[in-house]
N, C-alpha and C positions, 0 to 999 in steps of 0.2 A: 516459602511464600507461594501460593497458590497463585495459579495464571491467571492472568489480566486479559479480559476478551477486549479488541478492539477491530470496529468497525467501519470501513471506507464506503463514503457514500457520496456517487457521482449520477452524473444526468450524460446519455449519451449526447445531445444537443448542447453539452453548453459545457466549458471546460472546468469549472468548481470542482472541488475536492473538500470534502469535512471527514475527516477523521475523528470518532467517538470513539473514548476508552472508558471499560466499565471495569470496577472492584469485583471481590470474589462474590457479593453478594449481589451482582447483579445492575448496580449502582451506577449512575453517569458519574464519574470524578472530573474527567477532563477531554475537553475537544479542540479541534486545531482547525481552522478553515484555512482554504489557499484559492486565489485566486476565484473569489466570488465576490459579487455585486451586492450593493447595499441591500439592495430587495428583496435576494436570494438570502443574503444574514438573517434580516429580519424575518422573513419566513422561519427558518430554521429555528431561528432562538425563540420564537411564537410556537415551535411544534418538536423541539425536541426530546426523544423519547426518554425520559429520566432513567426508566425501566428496561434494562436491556431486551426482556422479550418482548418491549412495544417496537424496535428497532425494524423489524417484518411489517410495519405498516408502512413504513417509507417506499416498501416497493409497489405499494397498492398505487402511488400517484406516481409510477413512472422512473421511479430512482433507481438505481445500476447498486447492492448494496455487498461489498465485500467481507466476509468473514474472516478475520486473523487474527490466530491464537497463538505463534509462538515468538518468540523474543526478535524485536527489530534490532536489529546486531550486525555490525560485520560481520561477525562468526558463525551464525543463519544465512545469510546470504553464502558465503566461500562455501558453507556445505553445502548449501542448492546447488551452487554454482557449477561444484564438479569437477572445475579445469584449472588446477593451478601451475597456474604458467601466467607470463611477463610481472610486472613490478605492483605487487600486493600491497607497500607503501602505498604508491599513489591510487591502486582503489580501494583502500582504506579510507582514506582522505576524501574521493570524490566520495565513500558511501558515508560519508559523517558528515560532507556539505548536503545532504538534501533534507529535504522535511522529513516528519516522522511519516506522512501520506505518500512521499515519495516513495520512501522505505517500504512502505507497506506495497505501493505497485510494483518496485523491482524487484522484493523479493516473489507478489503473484506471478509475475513477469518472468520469474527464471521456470519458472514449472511451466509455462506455457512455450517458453519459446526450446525448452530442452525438449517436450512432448513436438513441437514443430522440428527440431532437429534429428528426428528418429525418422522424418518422411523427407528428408531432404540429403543431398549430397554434397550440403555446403558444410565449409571448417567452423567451429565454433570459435567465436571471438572471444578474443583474450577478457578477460573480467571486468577491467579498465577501460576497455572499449567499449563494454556493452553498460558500464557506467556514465561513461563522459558522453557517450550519443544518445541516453536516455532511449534504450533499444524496446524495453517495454513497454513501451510507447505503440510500436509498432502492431 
């Protein structure tokens, strides 16, 4: 099956997260909002882009718009991850309690914070750590 593009679109002001997933043709199939206001829905369900190349006009009004194309997985994240060590059970488990938006930042999150750990002399946190403190965040 051919990859499923899917898209995180956040506002640095305001803490909403809408996640869009498009078909191989380009197509909106399905979206997840988290943590957005009735006004902000309505917006969005008033404008959003059915056609995944319309997706690049969300950033004209200001939107934060993330591109992720490979599998939200445990098994994508442990390889970003890098460090296996402490109890993979349990971040297993924390990576299967978040949303699919969450997914989507922790695994942007590992690339960022592993490119941050190249300029740093700190330990890297066990996997489960940097799941349950929601470290991508940071």
């Amino acid at each position: 099956m051919a990859p499923m593009n899917n898209y995180l679109i956040k506002h640095s002001k305001h803490p909403f997260k809408l996640l869009l997933k498009y078909n191989k043709t380009g197509r909106l199939y399905a979206y997840e909002a988290s943590e957005i206001q009735d006004d902000q829905l309505d917006y969005f369900l008033k404008n959003l882009p059915v056609l995944e190349s319309k997706v690049k006009a969300f950033k004209n009004v200001g939107l934060i718009v993330l591109q992720q194309i490979e599998e939200l997985t445990f098994e994508t994240f442990w390889e970003l991850y890098d460090y296996k060590v402490g109890n993979k059970t349990r971040a297993i488990k924390l990576f299967n309690a978040l949303s699919e938006a969450e997914k989507q930042e922790a695994i942007s999150g590992v690339k960022r914070y592993n490119a941050w750990l190249q300029t740093q002399t700190t330990a890297k946190l066990y996997p489960e750590t940097f799941l349950n403190q929601k470290r991508w965040m940071n």
